[in-house]
C-alpha positions as CSV (number, residue, x, y, z in Angstrom):
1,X,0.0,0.0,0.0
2,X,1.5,3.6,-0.3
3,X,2.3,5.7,2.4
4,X,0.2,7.5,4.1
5,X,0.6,11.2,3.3
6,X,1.7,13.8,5.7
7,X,1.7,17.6,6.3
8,X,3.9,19.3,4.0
9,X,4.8,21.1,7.2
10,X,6.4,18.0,8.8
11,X,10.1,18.0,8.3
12,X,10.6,14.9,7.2
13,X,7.8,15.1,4.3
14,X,9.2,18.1,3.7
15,X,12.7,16.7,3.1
16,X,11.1,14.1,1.1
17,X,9.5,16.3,-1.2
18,X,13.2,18.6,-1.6
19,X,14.5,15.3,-2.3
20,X,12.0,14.3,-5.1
21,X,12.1,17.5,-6.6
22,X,15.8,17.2,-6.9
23,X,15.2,14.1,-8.6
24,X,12.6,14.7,-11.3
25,X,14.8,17.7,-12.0
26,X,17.9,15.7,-12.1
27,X,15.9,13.8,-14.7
28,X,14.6,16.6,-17.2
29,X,18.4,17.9,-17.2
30,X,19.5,13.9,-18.0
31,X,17.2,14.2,-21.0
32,X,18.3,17.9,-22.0
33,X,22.3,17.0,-22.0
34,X,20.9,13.4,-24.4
35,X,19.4,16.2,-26.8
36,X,22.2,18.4,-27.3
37,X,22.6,19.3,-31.1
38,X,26.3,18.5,-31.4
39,X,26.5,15.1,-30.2
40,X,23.7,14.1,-32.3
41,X,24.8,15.1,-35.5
42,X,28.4,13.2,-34.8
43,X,26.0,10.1,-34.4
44,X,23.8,10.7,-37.7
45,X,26.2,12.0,-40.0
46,X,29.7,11.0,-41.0
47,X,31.7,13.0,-43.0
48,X,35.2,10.7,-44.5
49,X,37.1,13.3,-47.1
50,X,34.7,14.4,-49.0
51,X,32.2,11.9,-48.7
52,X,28.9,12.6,-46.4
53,X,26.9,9.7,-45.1
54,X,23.2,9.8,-43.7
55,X,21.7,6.8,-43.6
56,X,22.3,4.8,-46.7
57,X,22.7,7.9,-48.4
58,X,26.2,9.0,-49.4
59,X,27.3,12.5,-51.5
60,X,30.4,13.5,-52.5
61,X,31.1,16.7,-51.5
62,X,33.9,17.5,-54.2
63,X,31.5,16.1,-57.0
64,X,28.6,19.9,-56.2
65,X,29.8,23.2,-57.8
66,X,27.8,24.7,-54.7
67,X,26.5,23.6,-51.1
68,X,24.0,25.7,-49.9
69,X,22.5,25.4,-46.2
70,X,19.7,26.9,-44.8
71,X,19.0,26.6,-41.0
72,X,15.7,27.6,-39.4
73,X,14.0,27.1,-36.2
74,X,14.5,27.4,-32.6
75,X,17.7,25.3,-33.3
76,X,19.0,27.2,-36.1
77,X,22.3,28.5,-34.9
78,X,22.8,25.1,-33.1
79,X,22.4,23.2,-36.3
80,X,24.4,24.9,-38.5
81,X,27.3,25.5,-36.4
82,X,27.1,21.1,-35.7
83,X,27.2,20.7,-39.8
84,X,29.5,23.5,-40.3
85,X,32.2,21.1,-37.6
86,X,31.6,17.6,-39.5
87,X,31.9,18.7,-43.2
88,X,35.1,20.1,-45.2
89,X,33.7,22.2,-47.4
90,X,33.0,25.7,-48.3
91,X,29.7,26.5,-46.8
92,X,27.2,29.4,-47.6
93,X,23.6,30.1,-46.7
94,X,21.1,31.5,-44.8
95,X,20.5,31.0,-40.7
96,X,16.6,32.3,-39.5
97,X,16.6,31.4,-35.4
98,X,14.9,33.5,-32.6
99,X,18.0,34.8,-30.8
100,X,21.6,36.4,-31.6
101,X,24.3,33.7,-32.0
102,X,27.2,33.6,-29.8
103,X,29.3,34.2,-32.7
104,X,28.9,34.3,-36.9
105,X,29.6,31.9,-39.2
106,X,31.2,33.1,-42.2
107,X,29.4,33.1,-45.6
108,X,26.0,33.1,-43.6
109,X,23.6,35.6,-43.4
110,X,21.8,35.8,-40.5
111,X,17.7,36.4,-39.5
112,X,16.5,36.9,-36.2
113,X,13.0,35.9,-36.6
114,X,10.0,35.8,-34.5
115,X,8.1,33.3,-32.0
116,X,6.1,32.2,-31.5
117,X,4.7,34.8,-33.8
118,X,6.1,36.0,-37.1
119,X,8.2,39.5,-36.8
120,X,9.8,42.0,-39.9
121,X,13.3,39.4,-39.7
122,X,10.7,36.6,-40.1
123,X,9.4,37.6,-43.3
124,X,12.6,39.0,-44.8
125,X,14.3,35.2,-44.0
126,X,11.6,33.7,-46.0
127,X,12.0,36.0,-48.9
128,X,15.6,35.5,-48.7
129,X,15.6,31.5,-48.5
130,X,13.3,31.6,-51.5
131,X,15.6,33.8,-53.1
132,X,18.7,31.9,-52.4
133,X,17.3,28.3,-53.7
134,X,15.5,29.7,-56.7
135,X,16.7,28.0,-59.9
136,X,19.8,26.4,-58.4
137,X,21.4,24.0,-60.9
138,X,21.3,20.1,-60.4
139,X,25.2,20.7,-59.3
140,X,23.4,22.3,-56.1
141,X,23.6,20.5,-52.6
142,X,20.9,22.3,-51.1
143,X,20.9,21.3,-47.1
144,X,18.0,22.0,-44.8
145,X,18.4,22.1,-41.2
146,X,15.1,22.1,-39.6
147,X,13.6,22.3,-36.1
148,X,10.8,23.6,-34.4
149,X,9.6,27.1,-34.3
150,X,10.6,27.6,-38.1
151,X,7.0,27.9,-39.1
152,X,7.1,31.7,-37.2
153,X,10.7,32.2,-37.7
154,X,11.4,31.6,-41.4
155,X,7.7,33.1,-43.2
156,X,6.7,34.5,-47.0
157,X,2.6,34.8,-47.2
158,X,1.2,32.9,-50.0
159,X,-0.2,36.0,-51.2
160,X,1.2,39.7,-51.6
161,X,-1.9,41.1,-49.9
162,X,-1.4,39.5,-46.8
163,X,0.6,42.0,-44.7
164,X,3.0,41.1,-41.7
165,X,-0.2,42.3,-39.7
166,X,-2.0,39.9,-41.1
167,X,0.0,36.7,-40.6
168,X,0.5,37.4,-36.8
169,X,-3.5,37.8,-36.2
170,X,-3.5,35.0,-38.1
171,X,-1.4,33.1,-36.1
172,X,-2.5,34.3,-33.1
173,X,-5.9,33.5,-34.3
174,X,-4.8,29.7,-34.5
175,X,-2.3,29.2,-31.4
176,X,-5.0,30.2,-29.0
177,X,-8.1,28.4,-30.6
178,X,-6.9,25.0,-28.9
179,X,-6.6,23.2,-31.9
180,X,-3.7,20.9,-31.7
181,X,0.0,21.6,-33.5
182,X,-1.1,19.1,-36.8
183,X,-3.9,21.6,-37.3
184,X,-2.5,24.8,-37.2
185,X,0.6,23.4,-39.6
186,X,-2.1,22.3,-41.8
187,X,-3.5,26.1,-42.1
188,X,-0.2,27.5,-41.9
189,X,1.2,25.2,-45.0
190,X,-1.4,26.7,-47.4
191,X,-0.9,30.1,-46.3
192,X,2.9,30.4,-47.2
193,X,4.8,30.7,-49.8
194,X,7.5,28.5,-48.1
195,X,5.5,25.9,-46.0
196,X,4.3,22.6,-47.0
197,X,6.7,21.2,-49.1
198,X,7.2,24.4,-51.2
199,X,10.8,25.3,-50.5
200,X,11.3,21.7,-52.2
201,X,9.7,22.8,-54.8
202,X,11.4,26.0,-55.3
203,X,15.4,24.0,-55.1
204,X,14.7,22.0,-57.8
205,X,16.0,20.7,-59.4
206,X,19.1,21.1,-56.8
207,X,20.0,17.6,-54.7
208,X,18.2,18.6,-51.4
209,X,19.0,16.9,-47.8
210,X,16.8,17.8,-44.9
211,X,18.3,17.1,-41.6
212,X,15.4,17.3,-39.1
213,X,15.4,18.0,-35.1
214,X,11.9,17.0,-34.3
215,X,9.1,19.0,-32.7
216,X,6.5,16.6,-33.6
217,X,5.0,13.8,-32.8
218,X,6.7,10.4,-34.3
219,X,5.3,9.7,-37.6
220,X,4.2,13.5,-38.4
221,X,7.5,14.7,-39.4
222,X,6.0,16.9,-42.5
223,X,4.1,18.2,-39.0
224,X,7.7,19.7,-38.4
225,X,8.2,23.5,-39.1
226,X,5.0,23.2,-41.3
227,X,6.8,20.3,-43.7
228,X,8.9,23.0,-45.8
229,X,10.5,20.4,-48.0
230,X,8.4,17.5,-46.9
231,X,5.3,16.3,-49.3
232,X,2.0,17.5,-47.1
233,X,-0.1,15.1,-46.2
234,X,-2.6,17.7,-45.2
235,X,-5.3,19.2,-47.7
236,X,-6.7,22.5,-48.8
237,X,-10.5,20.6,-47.4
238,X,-8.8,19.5,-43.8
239,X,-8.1,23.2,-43.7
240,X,-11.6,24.6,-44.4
241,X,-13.3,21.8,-41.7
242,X,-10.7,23.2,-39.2
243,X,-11.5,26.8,-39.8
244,X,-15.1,25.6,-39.5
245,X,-14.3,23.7,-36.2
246,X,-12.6,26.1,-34.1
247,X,-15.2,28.9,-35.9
248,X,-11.5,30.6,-36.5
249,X,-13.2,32.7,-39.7
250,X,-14.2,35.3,-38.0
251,X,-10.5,35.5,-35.9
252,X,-8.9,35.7,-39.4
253,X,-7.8,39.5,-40.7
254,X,-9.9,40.2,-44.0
255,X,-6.9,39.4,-46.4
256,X,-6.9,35.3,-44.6
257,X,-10.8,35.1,-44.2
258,X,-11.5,36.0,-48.1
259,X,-9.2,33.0,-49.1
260,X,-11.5,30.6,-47.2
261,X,-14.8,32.4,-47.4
262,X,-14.3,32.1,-51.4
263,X,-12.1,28.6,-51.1
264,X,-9.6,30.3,-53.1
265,X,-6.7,28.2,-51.3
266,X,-3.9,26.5,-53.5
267,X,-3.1,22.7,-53.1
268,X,0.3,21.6,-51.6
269,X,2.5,19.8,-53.7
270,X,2.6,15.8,-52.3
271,X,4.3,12.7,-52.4
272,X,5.7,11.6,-55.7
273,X,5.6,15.5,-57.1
274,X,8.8,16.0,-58.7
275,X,9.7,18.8,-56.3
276,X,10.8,15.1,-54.1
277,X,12.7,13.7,-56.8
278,X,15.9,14.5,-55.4
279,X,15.3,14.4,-51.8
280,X,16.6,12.5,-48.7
281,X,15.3,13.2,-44.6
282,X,17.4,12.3,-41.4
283,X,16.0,12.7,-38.1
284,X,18.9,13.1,-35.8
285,X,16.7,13.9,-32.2
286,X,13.1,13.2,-31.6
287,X,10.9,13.3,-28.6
288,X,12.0,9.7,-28.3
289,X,15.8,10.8,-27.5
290,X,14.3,12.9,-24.2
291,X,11.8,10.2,-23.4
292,X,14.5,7.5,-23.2
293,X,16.7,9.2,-22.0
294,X,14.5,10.4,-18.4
295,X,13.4,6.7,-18.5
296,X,17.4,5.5,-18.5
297,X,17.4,8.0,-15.2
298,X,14.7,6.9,-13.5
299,X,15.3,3.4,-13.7
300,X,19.2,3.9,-12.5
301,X,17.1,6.0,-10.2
302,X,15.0,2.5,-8.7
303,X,11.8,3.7,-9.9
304,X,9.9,1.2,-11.6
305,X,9.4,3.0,-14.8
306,X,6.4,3.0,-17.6
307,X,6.3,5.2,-20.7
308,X,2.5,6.7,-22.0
309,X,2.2,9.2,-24.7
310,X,-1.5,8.2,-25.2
311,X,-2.7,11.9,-24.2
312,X,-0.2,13.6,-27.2
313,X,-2.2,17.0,-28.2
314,X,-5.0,16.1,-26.1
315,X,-6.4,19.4,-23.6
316,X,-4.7,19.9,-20.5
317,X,-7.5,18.5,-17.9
318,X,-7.9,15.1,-19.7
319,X,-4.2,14.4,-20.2
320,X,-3.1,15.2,-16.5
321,X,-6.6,13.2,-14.7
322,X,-5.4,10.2,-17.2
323,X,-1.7,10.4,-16.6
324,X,-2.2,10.9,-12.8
325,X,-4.7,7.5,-12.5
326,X,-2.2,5.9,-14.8
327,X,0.7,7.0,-12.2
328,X,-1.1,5.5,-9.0
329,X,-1.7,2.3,-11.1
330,X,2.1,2.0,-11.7
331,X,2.7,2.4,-7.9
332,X,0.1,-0.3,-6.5
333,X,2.7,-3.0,-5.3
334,X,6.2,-1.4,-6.2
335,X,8.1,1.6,-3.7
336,X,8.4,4.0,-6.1
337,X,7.2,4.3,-9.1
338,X,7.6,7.0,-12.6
339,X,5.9,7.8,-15.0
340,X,7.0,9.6,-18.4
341,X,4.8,11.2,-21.1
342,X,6.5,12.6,-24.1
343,X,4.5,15.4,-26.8
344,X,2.5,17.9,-25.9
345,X,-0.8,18.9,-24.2
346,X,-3.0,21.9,-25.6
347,X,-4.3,24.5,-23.2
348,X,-7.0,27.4,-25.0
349,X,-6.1,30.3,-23.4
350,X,-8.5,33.1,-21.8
351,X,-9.0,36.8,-22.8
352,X,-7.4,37.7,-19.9
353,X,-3.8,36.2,-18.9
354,X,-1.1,36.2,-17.0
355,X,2.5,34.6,-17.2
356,X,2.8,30.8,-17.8
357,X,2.9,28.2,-20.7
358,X,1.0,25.0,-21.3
359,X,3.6,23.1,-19.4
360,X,3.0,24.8,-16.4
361,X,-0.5,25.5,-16.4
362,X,-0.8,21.5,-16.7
363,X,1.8,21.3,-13.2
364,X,-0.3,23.7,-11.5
365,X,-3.7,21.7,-12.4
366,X,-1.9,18.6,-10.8
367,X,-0.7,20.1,-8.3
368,X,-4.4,20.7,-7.0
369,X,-5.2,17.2,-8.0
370,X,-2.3,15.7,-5.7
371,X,-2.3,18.2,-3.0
372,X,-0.6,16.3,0.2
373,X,0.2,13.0,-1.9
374,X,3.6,11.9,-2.0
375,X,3.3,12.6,-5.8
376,X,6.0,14.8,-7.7
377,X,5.5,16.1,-11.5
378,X,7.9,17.9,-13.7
379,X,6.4,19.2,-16.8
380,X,8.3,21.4,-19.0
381,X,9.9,22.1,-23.2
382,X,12.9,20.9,-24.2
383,X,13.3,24.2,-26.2
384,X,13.4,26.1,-22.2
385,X,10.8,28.8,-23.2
386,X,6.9,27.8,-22.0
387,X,4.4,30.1,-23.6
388,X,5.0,33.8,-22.3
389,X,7.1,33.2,-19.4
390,X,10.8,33.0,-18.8
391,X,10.2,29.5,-18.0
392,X,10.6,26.4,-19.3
393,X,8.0,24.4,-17.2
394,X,7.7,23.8,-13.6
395,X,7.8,21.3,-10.7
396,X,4.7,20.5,-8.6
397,X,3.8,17.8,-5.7
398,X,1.8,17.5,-2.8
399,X,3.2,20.3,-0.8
400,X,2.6,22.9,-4.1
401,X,-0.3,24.2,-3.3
402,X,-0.2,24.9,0.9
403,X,3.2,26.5,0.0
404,X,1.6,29.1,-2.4
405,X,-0.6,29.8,0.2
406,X,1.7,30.7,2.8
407,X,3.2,33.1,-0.1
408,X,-0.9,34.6,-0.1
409,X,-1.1,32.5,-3.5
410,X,-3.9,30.4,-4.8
411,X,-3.5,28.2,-6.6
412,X,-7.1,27.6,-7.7
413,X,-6.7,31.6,-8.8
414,X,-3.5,31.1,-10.8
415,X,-5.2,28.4,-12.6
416,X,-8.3,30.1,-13.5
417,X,-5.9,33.4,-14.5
418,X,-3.5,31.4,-16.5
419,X,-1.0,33.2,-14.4
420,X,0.6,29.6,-13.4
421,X,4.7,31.2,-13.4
422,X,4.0,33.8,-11.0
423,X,3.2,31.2,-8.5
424,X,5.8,28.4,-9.3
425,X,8.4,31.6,-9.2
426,X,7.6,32.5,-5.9
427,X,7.9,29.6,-4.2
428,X,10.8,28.4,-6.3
429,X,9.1,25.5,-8.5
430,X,9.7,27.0,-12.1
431,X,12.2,24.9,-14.1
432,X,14.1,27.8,-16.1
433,X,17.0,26.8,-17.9
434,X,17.0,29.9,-20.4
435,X,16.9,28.5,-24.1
436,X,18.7,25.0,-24.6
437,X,19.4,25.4,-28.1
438,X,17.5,22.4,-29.3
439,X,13.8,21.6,-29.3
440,X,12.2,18.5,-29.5
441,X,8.8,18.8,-27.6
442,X,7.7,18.9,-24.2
443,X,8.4,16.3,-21.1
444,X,6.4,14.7,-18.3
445,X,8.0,13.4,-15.4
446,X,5.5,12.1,-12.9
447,X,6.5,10.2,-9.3
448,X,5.0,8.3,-6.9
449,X,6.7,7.4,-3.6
């Protein structure tokens, strides 16, 4: 049977608690160092001489008159300077990420885009990739180095009278209808010039190789920065019935809304379109990397460990009840017990907000749920930003929500003002670990002692 819970104001649950904190933290920073960019392209890709190998795919550096990169996405800098150390070759291109790099890399232009919305760099970097790969010859290596956030960072509206105005309603418009991330890619694709497989498209007939961190979930990869050289598996109709279903039309600036009022959207290009012809993918991290790499922690850790990503996209409230009564499941008969859920939960924000993310606004729900339970959860991005906070997730258990109270918090009034950080910062529970660099979806760590 499990122990009986105490006060969080004993010592020694108190202790226990500090300890378990430690430990789920201990485990999100195991998984964090196990997705580090550089590592993982020394285990994916092999450059010999001149000779680059992913997968069963080999080129030959010395046979291309040009190599070309272009790195978006929260991982941009990260991924370029990791490609830039394996291969011998004269590199040139274009970088589009959210933040300053530490330091250039010569022969690359540099964007600092937006996200999670779309800013001035943002549409500049997709005029500018667009321009770059534009009638390249078949000499052309053109690598893309993709991970998540590109679909804000890198941008070119599909249409010339859709203003930067108009793309960030827009996407605000979709990021805070609830839908989940498959959805709002699927609107996103048919609303850019760059998106959904049309950067492919506009390389060819260059040799193009896509080397993917992934933000999405396994089996979805054309899910990943909107698919920009991927065939879309989405449709110009999916995108209509989700306008329909999350009654978005009305959210949509007048340049987006006539597209779908008069169905005037263009079709993606797909598999077998010749923009593929010429086309190979490696995945070098996934949400499998952090997932594995908590459960390789936990277990050294003696917690009997299970793995669920059942709840993937699903709301909030659902995903933590089913993930909780999964969790005390797990711990009938054994000491201590963890469970880890990999992907992402969707949260529809209020008018009204405060600071927080989806990650911690799903802590701070279980941390009502398991008030005074030995229970710890850790819920946070692998990218280190949640939402609008300086945050990447936070830390709850059973001693959460009477320890916001002696700070005069509530928890039950942080919830309902999706204002989840302010709490978690004040009594020390937010993970922050500034931006990591790579991105490849969120983590939950839940333990039961």
């Amino acid at each position: 049977m499990p122990p009986e819970p105490q006060s969080p104001a004993d010592p020694a649950s108190a202790a226990l608690f500090r300890e378990m904190r430690d430990r789920v933290r201990d485990m999100f920073d195991h998984a964090l160092a196990e997705c580090a960019i550089a590592p993982a392209f020394r285990r994916k890709l092999q450059c010999q001489g001149s000779y680059l190998q992913s997968g069963d795919e080999v080129y030959d550096l010395g046979a291309f008159e040009r190599i070309l990169v272009v790195s978006i996405g929260k991982a941009g800098h990260s991924m370029a300077e990791a490609f830039a150390n394996i291969v011998d070759a004269e590199l040139a291109g274009i970088i589009a990420a959210p933040n300053a790099p530490p330091a250039e890399l010569l022969g690359f232009r540099y964007f600092n885009g937006g996200h999670p919305l779309p800013n001035e760099d943002s549409l500049r970097a997709g005029d500018a990739i667009l321009r770059l790969v534009h009638e390249q010859s078949p000499e052309t290596l053109a690598v893309f180095l993709i991970s998540g956030g590109a679909s804000a960072i890198a941008e070119k509206p599909i249409s010339a009278g859709i203003s930067l105005a108009d793309v960030v309603a827009t996407y605000q418009a979709l990021v805070l209808s609830g839908a989940p991330i498959a959805e709002i890619n699927a609107i996103r694709k048919h609303l850019s010039a760059l998106k959904g497989g049309r950067l492919a498209r506009a390389a060819v007939p260059a040799h193009q190789l896509s080397v993917l961190v992934s933000d999405v979930p396994e089996g979805s990869l054309d899910a990943l920065a909107s698919g920009p050289t991927m065939p879309d598996s989405t449709t110009v109709k999916e995108c209509y019935d989700i306008a329909q279903r999350y009654q978005l039309l009305d959210r949509f600036p007048p340049s987006v809304r006539s597209l779908f009022a008069g169905q005037q959207l263009q079709e993606t290009p797909k598999a077998g379109d010749f923009a593929f012809a010429r086309s190979h993918y490696a995945t070098v991290l996934s949400n499998a990397t952090a997932v594995n790499a908590a459960v390789e922690r936990a277990a050294l850790g003696g917690f009997a460990v299970e793995v669920d990503n059942r709840c993937d996209d699903w709301n909030y409230q659902p995903a933590a009840d089913y993930l909780l009564q999964r969790l005390r499941e797990l711990r009938r008969g054994v000491s201590r017990a963890c469970l880890i859920s990999g992907g992402e939960v969707t949260v529809k924000v209020g008018a009204a907000s405060g600071l927080g993310g989806r990650n911690q606004h799903f802590a701070l729900y279980c941390a009502e749920k398991i008030a005074g339970e030995n229970v710890t959860v850790l819920s946070a991005g692998t990218d280190g930003i949640d939402g609008n906070s300086s945050a990447a997730g936070a830390i709850a258990d059973g001693s959460t929500v009477e320890r916001a109270r002696q700070q005069g918090l509530a928890a039950a009034d942080s919830l309902a003002g999706f204002d989840s950080f302010s709490l978690f910062h004040a009594i020390g529970d937010a993970v922050m670990t500034g931006p990591t660099g790579t991105n490849v979806r969120d983590l939950r760590i839940m333990l039961a002692y």
